[in-house]
N, C-alpha and C positions, 0 to 999 in steps of 0.2 A: 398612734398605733398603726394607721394605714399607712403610712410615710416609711417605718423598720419594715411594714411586711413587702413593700417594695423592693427594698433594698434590700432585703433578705432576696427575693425574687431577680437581679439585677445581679446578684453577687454569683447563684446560684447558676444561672443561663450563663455565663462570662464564663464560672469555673468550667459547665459542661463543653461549649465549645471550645476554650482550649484545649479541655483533656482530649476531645475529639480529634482535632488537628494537631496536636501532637502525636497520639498515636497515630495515625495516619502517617505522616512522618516518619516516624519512626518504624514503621512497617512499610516502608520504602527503604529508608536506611539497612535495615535487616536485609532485604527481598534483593539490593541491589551494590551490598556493599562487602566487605568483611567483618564487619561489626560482632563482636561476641560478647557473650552475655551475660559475664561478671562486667564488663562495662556498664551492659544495657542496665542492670540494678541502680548504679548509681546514678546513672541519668536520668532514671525517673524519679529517683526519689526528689533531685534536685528538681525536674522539670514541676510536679509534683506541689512543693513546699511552695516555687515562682507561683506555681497557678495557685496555690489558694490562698497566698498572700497578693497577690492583683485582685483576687475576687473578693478577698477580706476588703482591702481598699475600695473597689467600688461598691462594695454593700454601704459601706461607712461614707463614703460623699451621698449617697442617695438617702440613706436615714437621717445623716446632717444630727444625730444626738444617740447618747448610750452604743459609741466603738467597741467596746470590749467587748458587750452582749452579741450585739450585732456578728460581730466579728465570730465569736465563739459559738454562736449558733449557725452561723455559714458554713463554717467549719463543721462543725456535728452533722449536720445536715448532709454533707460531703461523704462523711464516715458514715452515718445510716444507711444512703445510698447504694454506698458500695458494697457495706456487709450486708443489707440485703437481695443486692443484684448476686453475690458471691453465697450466701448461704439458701437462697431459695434456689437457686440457678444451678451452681455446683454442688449442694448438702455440702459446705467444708464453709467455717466460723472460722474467727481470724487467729493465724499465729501468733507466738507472743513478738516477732518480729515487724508482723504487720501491727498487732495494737499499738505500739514505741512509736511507728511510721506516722500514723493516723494520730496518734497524741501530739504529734510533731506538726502536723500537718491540721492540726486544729487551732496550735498556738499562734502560727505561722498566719491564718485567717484571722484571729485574733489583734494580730502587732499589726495588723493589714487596715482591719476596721476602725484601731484607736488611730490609724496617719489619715486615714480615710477621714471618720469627723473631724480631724485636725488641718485639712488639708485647705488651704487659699486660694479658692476660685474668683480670675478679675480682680483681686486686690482687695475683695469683702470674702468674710468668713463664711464660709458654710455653715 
């Protein structure tokens, strides 16, 4: 049990600091480029699905058993997050565009978690 709450915690830190340094990024990109903003959608959606499929995977080497849960609760975790930083912060709940994103972006932690326990660290299993 202490071993998933790590890795829940492991997955979690990984996804915030990418999301950080991406948008970072890309509020440079914006500030200093012509970048417009039917692009910028899709770029995050993809940058998005990348991070919390890496953070799905490392949840899942540092739990080393139960990928899918793991994964799928990284992923929720992510989504709670947000819609609470976005509904306490802004009073506005999520679109039905954003729930699809966030359904997307939960599985995506998911597939992340199950390569994650599956993954071959040194030539011995995790």
């Amino acid at each position: 049990m202490r071993q998933q709450f790590i890795g829940l915690l492991y997955g979690w830190i990984v996804i915030l600091g990418m999301v950080l340094t991406t948008s970072f990024i890309l509020a440079l990109l914006l500030r200093f480029s012509s970048f417009n903003d039917p692009a910028l959608s899709w770029v995050t959606l993809v940058i998005g699905l990348i991070t919390l499929f890496i953070g799905g995977i490392i949840a899942g080497v540092k739990a080393k058993k139960k990928g899918w849960v793991i994964g799928a609760v990284t992923g929720a975790g992510f989504t709670l997050f947000t819609f609470l930083l976005q509904y306490l912060g802004y009073h506005h709940g999520f679109s039905m565009e954003q729930s699809l994103q966030h359904l997307g972006y939960i599985f995506a932690a998911l597939i992340g978690g199950v390569i994650g326990v599956n993954v071959i660290v040194n030539g011995q299993e995790s």
